[in-house]
C-alpha positions as CSV (number, residue, x, y, z in Angstrom):
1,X,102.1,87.5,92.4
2,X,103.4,88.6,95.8
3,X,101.6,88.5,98.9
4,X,101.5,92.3,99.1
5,X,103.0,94.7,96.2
6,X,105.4,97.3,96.9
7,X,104.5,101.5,97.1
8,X,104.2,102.8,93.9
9,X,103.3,100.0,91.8
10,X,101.2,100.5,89.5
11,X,97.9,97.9,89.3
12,X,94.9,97.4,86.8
13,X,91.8,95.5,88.2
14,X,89.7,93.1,86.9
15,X,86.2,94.4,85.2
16,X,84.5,92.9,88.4
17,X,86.6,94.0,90.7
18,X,84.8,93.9,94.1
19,X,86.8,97.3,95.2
20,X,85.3,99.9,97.7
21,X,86.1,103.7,98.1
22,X,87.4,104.8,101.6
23,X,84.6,107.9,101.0
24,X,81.3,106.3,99.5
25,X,81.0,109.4,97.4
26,X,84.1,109.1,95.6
27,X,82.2,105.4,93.8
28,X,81.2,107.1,90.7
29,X,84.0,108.9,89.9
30,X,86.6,105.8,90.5
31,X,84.4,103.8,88.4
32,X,84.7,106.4,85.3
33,X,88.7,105.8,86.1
34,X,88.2,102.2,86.1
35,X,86.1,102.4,82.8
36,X,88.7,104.2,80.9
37,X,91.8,101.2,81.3
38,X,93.5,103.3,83.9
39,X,95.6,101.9,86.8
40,X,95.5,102.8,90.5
41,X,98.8,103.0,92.4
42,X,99.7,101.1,95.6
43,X,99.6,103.0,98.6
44,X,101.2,102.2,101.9
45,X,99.4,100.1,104.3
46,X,99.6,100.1,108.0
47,X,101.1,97.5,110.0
48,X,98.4,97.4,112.7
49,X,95.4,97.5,109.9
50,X,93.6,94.0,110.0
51,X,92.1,94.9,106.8
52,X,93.8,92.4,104.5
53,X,92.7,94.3,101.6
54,X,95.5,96.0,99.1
55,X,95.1,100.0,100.1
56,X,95.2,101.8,96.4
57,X,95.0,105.8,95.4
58,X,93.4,107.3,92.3
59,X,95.5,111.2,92.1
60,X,93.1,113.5,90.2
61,X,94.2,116.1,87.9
62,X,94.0,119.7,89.4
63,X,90.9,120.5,87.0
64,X,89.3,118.3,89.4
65,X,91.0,119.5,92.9
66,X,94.1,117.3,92.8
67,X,92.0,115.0,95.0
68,X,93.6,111.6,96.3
69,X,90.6,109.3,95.8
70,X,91.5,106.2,98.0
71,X,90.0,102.6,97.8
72,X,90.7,99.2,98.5
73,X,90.4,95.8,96.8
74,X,91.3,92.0,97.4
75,X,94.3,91.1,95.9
76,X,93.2,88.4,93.4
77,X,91.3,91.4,91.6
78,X,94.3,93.0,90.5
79,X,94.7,91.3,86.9
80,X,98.3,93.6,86.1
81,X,100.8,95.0,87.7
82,X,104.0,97.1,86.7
83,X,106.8,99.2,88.2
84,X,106.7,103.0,88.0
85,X,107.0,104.5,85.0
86,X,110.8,104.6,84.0
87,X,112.1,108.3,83.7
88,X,114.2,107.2,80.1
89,X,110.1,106.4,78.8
90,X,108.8,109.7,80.2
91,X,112.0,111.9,78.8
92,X,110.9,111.3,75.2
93,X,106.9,111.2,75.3
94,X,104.7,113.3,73.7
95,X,102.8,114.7,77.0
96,X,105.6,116.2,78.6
97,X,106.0,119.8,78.4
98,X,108.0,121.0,75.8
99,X,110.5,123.2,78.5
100,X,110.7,120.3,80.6
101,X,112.0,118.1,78.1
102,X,115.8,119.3,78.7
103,X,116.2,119.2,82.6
104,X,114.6,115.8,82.4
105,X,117.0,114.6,79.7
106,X,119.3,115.8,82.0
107,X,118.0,114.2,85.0
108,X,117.7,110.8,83.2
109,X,121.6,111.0,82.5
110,X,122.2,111.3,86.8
111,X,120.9,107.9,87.5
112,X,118.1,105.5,86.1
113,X,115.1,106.2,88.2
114,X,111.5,105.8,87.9
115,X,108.6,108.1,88.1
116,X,105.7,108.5,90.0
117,X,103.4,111.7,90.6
118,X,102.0,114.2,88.0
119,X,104.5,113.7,85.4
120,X,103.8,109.7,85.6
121,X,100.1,110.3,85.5
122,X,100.1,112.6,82.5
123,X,101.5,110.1,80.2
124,X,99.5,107.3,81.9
125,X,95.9,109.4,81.2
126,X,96.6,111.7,79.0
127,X,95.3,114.1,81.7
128,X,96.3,117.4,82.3
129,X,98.1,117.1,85.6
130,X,101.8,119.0,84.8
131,X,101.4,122.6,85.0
132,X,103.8,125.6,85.4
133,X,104.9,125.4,89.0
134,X,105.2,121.3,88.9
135,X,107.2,119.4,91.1
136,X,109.3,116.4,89.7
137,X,108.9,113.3,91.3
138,X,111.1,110.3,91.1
139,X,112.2,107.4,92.8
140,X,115.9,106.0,92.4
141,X,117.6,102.4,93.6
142,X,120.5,103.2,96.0
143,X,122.6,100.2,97.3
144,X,125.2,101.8,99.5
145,X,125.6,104.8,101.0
146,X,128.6,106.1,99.1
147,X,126.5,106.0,96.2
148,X,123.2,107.5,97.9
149,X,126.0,110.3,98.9
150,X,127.6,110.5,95.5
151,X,123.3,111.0,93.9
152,X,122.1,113.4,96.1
153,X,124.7,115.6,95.2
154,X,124.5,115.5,91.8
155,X,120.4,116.2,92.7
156,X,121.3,119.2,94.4
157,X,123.5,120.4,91.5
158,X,120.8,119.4,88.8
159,X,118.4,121.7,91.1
160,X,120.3,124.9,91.2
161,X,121.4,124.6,87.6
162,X,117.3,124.1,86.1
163,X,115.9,126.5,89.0
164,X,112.9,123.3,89.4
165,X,111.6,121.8,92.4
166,X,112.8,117.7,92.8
167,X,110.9,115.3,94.7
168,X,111.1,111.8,95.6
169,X,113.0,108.9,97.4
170,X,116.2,106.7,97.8
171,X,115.3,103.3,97.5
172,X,116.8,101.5,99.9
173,X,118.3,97.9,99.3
174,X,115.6,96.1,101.3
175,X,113.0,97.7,100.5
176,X,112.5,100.5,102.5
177,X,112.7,103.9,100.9
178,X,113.7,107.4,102.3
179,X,113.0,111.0,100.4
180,X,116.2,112.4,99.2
181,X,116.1,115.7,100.4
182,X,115.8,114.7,104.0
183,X,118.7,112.2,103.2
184,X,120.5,115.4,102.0
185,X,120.2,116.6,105.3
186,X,122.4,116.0,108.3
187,X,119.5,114.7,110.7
188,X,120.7,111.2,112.6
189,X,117.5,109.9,112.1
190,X,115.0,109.8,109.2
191,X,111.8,108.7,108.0
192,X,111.7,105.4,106.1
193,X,109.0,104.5,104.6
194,X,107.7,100.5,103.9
195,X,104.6,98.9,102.4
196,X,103.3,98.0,106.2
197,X,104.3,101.3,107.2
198,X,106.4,104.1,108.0
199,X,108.9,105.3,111.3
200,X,111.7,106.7,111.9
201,X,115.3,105.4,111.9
202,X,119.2,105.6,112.4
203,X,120.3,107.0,109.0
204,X,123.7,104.7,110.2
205,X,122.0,102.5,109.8
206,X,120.2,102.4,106.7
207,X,122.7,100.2,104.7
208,X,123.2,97.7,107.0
209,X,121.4,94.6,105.0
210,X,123.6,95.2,102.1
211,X,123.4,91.8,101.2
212,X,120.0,91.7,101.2
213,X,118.1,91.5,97.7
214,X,117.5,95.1,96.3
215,X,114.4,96.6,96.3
216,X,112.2,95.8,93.0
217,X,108.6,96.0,91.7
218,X,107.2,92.6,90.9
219,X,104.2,92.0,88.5
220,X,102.8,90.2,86.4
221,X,102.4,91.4,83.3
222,X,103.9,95.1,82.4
223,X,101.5,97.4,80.7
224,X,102.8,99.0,77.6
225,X,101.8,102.6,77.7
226,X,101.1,104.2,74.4
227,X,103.4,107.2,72.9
């Protein structure tokens, strides 16, 4: 298991976890969460926090306020790990909203990608979380910039032609990840986003360790989610 695991990843803790809510209040309702088999997601921790703890978030379902319910726990209490739901898994399961089914069939076909966000936690829970006004949100590998060029305009298209709101990041080859729609924009500098943290830099730049290994999610067991 990695020192620290990337944003996004999805983690189930051990029965004894020794976790603690950032807000005391929120204890009771993240040990319900806990008690159902549900996974927490890793969230991005700060580069000048000495608290060697792994920062996670519990997203509520807007019947309770879409609350981010955040926590921390040492990392030999997290038992599994996996990588964000895969958007291929999410296109054919039974949760999804019957007029979403097409546009994501049809996102699916752009790029493989992964998902993250309501639609991710409705098929995780069971949950209500995906309602009429939804976002999408999703999370693609991109090694070069020819072909973070080539995706974002295919995005664009896919946006215009399902009249639906898109969400969600490029990838970046080591490690770092940047949302597409401010990618899409002509800015020389954008926000990147890491596991230690987040600042902004040269979007010339953004390709340069090329050679680097690409950006993955490692765990140790995946979690099979049921249909």
């Amino acid at each position: 298991m990695p020192d620290r695991p990337a944003r996004h990843t999805l983690v189930w803790l051990s029965a004894h976890a020794d976790w603690r809510a950032d807000v005391p209040t929120h204890d009771s309702r993240l040990a319900a969460w806990f008690a159902c088999g549900w996974p927490a997601v890793v969230a991005r921790h700060a580069a000048d926090d000495p608290d060697p703890r792994i920062r996670l978030g519990v997203p509520l379902p807007p019947a309770e306020g879409k609350q981010r319910l955040a926590l921390r726990v040492p990392l030999h209490d997290i038992v599994r790990q996996a990588p964000p739901l895969a958007l291929s898994h999410v296109a054919v399961h039974a949760g999804v909203p019957a007029d979403w089914q097409v546009p994501i069939q049809a996102l699916e076909r752009l790029a493989p990608a992964h998902v993250f966000g309501a639609f991710a936690w409705q098929v995780l829970t069971g949950l209500d979380y995906v309602h009429a006004r939804s976002d999408i949100d999703v999370l693609w590998s991109v090694q070069t910039a020819d072909a973070a060029d080539a995706l974002v305009a295919k995005l664009q298209v896919w946006e215009r032609r399902f009249d639906r709101r898109l969400d969600g990041e490029l990838c970046l080859p080591e490690g770092g990840a940047v949302n597409w729609r401010e990618y899409a924009g002509c800015a020389r500098e954008v926000l990147v986003k890491r596991v230690d943290g987040a600042g902004l830099e040269a979007r010339a730049s953004l390709f340069d360790g090329v050679g680097l290994p690409r950006m993955a999610w490692h765990y140790d067991h995946v979690t099979k989610v049921a249909m």
